[in-house]
C-alpha positions in Angstrom: 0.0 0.0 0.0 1.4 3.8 -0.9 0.7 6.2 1.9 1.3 10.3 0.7 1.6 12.4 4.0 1.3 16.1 4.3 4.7 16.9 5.4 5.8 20.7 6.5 9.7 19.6 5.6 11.8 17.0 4.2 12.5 14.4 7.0 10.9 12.4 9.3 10.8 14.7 12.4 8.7 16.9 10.8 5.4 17.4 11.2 2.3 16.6 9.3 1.2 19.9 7.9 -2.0 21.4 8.8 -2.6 22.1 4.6 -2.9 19.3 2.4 -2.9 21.5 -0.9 -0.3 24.3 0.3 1.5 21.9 2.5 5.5 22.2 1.1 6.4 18.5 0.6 4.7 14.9 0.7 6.4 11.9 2.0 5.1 8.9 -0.3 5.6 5.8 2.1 5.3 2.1 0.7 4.1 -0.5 3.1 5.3 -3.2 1.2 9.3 -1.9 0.5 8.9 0.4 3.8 10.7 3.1 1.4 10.3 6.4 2.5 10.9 9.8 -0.3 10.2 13.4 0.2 8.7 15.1 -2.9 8.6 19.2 -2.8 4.6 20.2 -3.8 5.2 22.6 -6.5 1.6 23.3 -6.9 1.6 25.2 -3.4 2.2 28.5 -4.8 -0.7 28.3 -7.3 -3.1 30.9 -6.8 -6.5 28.3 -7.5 -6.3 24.8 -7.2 -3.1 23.6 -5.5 -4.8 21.0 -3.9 -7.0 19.5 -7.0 -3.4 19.7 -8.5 -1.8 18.1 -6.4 -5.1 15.4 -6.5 -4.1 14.8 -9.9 -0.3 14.4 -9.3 -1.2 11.8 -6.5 -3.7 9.9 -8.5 -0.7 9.1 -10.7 1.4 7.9 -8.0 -0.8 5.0 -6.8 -1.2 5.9 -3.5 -4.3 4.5 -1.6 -4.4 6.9 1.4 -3.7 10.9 1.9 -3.2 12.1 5.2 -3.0 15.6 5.9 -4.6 18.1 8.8 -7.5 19.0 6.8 -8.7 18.7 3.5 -10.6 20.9 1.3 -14.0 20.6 0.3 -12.5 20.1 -3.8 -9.9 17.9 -2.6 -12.8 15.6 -0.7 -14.2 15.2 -4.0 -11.4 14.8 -6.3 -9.7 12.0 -3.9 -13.5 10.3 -3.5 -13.9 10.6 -6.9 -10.3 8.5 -7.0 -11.1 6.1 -4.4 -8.0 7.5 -2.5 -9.0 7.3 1.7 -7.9 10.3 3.7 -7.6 10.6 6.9 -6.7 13.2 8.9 -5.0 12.8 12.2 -6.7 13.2 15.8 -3.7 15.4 17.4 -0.7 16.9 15.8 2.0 13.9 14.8 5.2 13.6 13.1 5.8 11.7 9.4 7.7 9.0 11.4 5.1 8.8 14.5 2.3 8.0 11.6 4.8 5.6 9.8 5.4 4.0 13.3 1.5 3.4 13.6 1.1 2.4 10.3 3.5 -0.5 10.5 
């Protein structure tokens, strides 16, 4: 399974960013390989539609879940529209405490 996480940096200390669409990178972690990469969002600086963008770019990843702080109301129905789950986390977490829970 292919997990993309809201990341506010590039490393696993960081925290998961409040912002899925404007968020500054994604961690893309694989369940199977348990490889972790850091991809910078370059859509964040769009003035419209970072987030459907960034839809797009995920749905071409293969990732089955999105986790973020919040999600918009357009990125609800692009990732639905996908089949893509997305949760969003009770309390604030680091990348690695969610990578911890998911193994």
């Amino acid at each position: 399974m292919k997990i993309a996480i809201a990341a506010s940096e590039n490393h696993v200390k960081s925290q998961v960013d409040p912002h899925f669409g404007r968020c500054d990178w994604y961690c893309f972690f694989d369940t199977d390989t348990k490889q972790i990469e850091f991809v910078e969002n370059t859509f964040r600086h769009h003035i419209e539609k970072a987030g459907c963008e960034a839809v797009d770019f995920m749905s071409g990843t293969g990732i089955n879940i999105a986790i973020a702080g919040r999600f918009g109301s357009k990125v609800v129905e692009a990732f639905r529209a996908n089949k893509i789950q997305m949760i969003v986390p009770e309390k604030a977490k680091t990348i690695e405490e969610i990578i911890n829970q998911i193994k």
